[in-house]
C-alpha positions as CSV (number, residue, x, y, z in Angstrom):
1,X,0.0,0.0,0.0
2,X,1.2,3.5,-1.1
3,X,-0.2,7.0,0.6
4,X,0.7,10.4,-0.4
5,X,2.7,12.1,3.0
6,X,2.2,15.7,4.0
7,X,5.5,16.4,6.6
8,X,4.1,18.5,9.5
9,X,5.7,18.8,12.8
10,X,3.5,20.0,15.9
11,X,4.4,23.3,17.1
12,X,5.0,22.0,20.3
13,X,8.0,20.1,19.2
14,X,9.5,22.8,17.4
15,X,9.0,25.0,21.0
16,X,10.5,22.2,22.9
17,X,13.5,22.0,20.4
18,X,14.6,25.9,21.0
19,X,13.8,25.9,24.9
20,X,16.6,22.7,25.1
21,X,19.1,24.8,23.0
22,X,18.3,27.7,24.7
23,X,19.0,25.6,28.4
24,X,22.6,23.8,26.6
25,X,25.0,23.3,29.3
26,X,28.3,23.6,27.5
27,X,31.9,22.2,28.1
28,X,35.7,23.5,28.6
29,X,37.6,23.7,25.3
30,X,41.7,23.8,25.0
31,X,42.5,27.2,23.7
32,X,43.5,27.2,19.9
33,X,42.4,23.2,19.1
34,X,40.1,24.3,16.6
35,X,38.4,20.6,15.4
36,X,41.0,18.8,17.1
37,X,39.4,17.2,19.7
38,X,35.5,17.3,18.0
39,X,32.9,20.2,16.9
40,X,34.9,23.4,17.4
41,X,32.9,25.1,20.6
42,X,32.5,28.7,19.1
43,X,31.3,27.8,15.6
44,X,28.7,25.1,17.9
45,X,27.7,28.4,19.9
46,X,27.0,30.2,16.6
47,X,25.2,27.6,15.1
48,X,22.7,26.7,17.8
49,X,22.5,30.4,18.3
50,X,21.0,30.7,14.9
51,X,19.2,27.4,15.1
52,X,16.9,29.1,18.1
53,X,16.9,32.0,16.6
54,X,16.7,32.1,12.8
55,X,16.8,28.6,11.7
56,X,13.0,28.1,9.9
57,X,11.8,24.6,10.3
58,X,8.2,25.3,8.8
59,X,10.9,26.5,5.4
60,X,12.1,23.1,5.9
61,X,8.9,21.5,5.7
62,X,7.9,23.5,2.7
63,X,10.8,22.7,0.7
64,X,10.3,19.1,1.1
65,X,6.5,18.8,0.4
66,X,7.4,21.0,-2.5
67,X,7.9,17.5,-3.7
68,X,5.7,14.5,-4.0
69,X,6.0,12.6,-0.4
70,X,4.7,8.9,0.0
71,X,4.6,6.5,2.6
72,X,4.9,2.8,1.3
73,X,3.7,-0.3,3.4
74,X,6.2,-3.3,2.3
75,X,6.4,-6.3,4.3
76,X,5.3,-4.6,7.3
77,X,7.7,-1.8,7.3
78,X,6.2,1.9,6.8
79,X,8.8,3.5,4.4
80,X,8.9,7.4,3.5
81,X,9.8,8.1,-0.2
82,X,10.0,11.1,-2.6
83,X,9.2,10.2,-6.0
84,X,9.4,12.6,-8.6
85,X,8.6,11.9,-12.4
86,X,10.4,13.0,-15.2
87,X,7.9,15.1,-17.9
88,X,11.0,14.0,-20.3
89,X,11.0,11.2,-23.1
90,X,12.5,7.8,-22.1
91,X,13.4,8.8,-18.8
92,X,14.9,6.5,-17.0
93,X,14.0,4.9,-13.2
94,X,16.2,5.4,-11.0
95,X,16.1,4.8,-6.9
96,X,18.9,7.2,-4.9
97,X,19.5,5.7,-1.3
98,X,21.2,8.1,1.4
99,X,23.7,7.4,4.2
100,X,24.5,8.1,7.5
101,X,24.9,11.1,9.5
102,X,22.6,12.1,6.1
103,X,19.2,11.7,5.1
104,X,17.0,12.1,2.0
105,X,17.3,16.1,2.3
106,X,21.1,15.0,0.8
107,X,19.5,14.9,-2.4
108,X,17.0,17.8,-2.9
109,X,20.0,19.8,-4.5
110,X,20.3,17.0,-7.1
111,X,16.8,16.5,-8.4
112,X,16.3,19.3,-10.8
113,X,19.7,17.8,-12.6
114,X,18.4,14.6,-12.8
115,X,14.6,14.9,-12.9
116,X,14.8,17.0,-16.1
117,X,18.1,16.7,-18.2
118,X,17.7,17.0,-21.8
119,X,20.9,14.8,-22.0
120,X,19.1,11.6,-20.3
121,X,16.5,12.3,-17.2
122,X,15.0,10.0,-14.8
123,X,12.4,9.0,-13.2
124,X,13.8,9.5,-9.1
125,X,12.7,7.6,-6.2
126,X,14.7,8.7,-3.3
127,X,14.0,6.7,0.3
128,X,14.9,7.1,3.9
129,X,16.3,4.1,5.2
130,X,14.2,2.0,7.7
131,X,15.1,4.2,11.2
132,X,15.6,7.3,9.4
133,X,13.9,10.2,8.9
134,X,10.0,9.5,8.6
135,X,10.7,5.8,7.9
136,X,9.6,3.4,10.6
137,X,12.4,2.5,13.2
138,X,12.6,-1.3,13.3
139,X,12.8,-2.8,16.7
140,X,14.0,-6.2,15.8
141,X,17.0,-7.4,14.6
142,X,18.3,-7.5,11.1
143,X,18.3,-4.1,9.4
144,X,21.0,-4.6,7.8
145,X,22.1,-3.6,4.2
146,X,20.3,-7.2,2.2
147,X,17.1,-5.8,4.4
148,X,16.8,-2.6,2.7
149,X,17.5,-3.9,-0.8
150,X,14.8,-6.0,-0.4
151,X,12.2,-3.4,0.3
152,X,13.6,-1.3,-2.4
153,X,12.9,-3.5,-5.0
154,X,10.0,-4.5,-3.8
155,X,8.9,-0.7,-3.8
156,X,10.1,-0.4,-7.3
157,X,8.0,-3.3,-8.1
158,X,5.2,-1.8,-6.7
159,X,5.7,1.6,-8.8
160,X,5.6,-0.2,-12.2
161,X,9.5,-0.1,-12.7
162,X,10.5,-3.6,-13.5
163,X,14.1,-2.0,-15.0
164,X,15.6,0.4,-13.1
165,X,19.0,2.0,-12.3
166,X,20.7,2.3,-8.6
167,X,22.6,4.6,-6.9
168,X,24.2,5.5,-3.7
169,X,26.5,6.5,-0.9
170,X,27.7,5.5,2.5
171,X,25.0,3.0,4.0
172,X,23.0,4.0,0.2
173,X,25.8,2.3,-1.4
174,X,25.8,-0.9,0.7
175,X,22.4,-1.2,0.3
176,X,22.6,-0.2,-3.5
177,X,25.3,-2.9,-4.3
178,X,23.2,-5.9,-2.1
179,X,19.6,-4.8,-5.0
180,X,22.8,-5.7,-7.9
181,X,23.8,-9.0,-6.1
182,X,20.3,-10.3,-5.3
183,X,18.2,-9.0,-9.2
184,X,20.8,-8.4,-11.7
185,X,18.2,-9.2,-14.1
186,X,16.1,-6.2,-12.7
187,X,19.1,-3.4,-12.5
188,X,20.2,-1.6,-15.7
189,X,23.1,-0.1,-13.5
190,X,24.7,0.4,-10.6
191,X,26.5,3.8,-10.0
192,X,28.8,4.4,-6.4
193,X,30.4,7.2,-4.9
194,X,31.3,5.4,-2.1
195,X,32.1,1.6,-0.8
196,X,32.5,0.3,2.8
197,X,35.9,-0.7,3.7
198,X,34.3,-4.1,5.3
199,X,34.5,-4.7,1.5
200,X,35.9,-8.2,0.4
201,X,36.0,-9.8,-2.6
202,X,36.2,-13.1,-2.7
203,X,39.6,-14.5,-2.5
204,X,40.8,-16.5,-5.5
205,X,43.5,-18.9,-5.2
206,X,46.8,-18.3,-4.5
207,X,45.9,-14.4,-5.2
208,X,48.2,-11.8,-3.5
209,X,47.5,-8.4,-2.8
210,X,49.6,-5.8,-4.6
211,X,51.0,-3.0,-3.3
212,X,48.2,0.0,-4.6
213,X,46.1,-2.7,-2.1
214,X,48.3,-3.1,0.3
215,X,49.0,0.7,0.8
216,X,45.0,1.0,0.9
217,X,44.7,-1.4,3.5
218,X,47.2,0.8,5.5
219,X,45.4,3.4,5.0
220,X,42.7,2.0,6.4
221,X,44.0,1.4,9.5
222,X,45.7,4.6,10.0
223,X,42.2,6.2,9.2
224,X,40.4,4.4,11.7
225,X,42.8,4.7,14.6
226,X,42.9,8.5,14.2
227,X,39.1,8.8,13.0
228,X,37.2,6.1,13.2
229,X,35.7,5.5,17.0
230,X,32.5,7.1,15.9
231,X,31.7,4.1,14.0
232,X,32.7,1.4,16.8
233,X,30.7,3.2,19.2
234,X,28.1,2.8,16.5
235,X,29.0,-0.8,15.9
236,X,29.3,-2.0,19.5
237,X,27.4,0.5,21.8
238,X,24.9,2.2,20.1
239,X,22.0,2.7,22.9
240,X,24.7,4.2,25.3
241,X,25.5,6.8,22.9
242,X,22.4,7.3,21.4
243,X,20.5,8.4,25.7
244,X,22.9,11.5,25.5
245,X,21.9,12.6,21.6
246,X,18.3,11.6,22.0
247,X,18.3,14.0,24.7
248,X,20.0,16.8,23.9
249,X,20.1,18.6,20.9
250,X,23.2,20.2,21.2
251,X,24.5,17.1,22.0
252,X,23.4,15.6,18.6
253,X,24.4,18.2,16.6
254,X,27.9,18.6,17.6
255,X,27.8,14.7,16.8
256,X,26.8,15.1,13.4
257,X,28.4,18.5,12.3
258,X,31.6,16.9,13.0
259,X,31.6,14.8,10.4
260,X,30.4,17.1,8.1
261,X,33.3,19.4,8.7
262,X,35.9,15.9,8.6
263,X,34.4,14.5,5.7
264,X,33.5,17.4,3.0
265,X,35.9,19.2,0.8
266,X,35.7,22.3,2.9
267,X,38.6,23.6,3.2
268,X,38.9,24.1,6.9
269,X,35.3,26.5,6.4
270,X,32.0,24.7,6.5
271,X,30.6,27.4,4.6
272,X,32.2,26.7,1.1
273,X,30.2,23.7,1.3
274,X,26.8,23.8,3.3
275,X,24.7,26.7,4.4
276,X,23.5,26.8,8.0
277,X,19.8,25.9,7.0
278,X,21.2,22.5,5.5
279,X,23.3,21.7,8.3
280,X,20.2,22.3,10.5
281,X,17.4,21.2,8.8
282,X,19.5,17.4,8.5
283,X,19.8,17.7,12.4
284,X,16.3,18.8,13.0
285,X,14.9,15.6,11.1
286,X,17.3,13.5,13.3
287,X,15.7,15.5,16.4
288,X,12.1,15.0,15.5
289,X,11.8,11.9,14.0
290,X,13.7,10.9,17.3
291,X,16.0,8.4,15.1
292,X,19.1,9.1,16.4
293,X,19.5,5.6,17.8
294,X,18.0,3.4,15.1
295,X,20.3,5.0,12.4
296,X,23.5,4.3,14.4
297,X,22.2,1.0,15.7
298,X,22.3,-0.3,12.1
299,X,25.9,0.1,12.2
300,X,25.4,-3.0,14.3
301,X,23.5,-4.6,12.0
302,X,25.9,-4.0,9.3
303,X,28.7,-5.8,11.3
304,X,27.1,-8.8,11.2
305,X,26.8,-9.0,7.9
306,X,29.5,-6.7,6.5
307,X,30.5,-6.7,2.2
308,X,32.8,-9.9,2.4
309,X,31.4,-11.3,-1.1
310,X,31.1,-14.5,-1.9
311,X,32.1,-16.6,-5.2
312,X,28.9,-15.9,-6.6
313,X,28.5,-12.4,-5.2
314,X,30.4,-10.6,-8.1
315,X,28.5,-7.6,-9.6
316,X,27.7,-8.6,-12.9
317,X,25.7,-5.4,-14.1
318,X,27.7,-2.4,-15.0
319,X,29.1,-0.7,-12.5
320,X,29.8,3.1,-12.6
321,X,32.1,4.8,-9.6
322,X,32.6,8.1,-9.1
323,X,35.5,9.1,-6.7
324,X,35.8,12.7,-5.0
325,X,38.9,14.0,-3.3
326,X,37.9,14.6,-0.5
327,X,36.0,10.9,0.3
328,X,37.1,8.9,3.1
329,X,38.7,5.7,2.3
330,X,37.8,3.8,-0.3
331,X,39.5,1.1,-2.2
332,X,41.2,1.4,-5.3
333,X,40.2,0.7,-8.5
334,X,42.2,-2.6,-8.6
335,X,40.8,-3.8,-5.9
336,X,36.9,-3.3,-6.4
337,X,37.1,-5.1,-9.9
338,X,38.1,-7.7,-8.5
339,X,34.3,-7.2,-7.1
340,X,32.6,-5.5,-9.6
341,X,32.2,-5.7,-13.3
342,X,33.4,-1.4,-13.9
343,X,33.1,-0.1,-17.0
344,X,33.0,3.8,-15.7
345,X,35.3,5.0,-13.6
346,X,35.6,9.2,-12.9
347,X,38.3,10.8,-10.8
348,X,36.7,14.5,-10.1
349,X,38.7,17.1,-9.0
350,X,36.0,18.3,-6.2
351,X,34.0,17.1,-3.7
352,X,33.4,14.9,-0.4
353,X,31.3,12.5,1.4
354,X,28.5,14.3,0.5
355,X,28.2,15.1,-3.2
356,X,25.1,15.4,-3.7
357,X,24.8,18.4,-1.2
358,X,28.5,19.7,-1.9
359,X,28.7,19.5,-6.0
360,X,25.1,17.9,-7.1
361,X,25.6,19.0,-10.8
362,X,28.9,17.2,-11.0
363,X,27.0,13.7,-9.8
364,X,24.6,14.3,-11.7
365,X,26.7,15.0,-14.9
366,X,28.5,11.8,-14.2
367,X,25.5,9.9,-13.3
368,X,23.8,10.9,-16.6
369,X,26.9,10.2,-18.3
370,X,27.6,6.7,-16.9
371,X,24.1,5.4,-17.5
372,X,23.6,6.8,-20.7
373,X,26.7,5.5,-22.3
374,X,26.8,2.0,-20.3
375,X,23.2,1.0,-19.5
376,X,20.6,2.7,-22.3
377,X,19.9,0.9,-25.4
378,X,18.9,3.0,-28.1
């Protein structure tokens, strides 16, 4: 069952949200460490400042039911979804999954590139996870990244796109690559900005690693020891976390800004890449929908079941990556073909975790480009 979706918080919540700001008791901070130790203090100050202040939540609200809002019923699971129709010829279907700290606001920037390009346009369905956003939060085990592809496909089913494309980032790609493993016959393409580093291929015999993967794997490791406890915390402890940011929203903010300052190609200035509104209106849904601790709990999930393939897991349908500078580890090229039948591979020269908010005409361009060249028939 499908229902159209109107997004309206109570004003009540929104009160409650600025009297808790308002009330924030804040820590010490070592003079001069800037991000060093977490969320600078002064720039968290200014921004919860303006988020009692000036920050609009009803603009919020209107922005996103600018756009056609749906709630699906699939296998017992209430799922929000934007889905947006192209007025052009042969457009193509395509379903955009987010990641985490992100939502589905990631992509409002992105639609108008993609919804009506006179290059190749699609047809966008764009989903909150199950626990984020207006999604229902699962309370039992197993919402893992197979999970979510299943519903997916299923939803597309239920829109009338037996053929469709896939994209995605972060948690959106995991979930993007399980919908090419389990219905290759289905999927026309599958384009990446991003890839776990749980990935695995599956070993062949006798295979060694060469040194482009060996230095990755380094990486790695240096990366996580230096930036990385947010996602064991995630992985191991995720309710302990999650009574602090459930509870405060200064609290939750400063855990989520963070890694938008860490993982965007900012340039030491959050500014060049986000506007206070975005930054805020992605913490605000966090706050309201009260999913703080179901997002991060499905790093649990996730660990359980991480991207270790098996010998019949390779990716068959083409495969489309596009790599930003400023993305946080990902393997090499050498390393996910080993995975992944690639046949587009784009090395931009801007850009972070969060492209679709930070440069959403360059994805789209290579987006539009990769399936237009790799998975249309003319």
């Amino acid at each position: 069952m499908i229902e159209k979706y109107k997004v309206h918080i109570p004003q009540c919540d929104i009160d409650d949200l600025n009297e808790r700001i308002k009330s924030a008791r804040w820590p010490d901070e070592l003079n001069n460490s800037g991000w060093l130790y977490g969320t600078n203090l002064g720039y968290l100050k200014e921004l919860s400042d303006y988020w009692s202040t000036d920050f609009s939540w009803r603009a919020v609200e209107e922005k996103i039911n600018s756009f056609p809002n749906f709630i699906a019923t699939l296998s017992g699971s209430k799922i929000h979804f934007l889905h947006i129709k192209s007025t052009k010829k042969n457009a193509v279907p395509l379903i955009i999954t987010h990641g985490w700290p992100g939502s589905f606001l990631e992509m409002l920037k992105i639609i108008t590139y993609l919804n009506n390009s006179d290059e190749l346009a699609f047809h966008l369905v764009i989903p909150s996870i199950r626990g984020f956003g207006f999604s229902e939060k699962p309370l039992e085990k197993g919402n893992d990244y197979g999970a979510n592809a299943k519903l997916w496909h299923q939803l597309m089913q239920e829109l009338g796109y037996i053929n469709y494309g896939v994209q995605g980032g972060d948690i959106g790609a995991g979930i993007s690559i399980k919908m090419a493993q389990y219905y290759p016959e289905n999927i026309i393409g599958l384009h990446l900005n991003y890839i776990s580093d749980s990935y695995k291929p599956f070993p062949k015999d006798q295979e060694k690693c060469n040194r482009e993967i060996e230095a990755y794997k380094k990486y790695v490791k240096e990366w996580t020891a230096s930036e990385g406890a947010y996602a064991l915390v995630h992985s191991t402890k995720p309710l302990s976390l999650a009574y602090g940011l459930n509870d405060s929203p200064v609290g939750l903010c400063a855990w989520i800004i963070e890694k938008f300052h860490a993982w965007s190609d900012n340039d030491g200035q959050l500014k060049n890449c986000f506007s206070k509104d975005e930054l805020l209106a992605n913490v605000s849904l966090y706050w309201f929908t009260q999913t703080i601790h179901s997002s991060i709990r499905m790093y649990h999930e996730i660990s359980s079941n991480p991207l270790h393939f098996n010998e019949d897991d390779y990716i068959t349908v083409p495969v489309g990556f596009a790599k930003f500078p400023k993305e946080i580890p990902i393997p090499p090229r050498s390393y996910l073909k080993k995975g992944f039948n690639i046949v587009h591979w784009s090395e931009l020269s801007k850009g972070g975790h969060f492209p679709a908010m930070e440069q959403p005409e360059i994805l789209a361009n290579d987006i539009i480009g990769f399936f237009k060249n790799h998975c249309i028939s003319y």
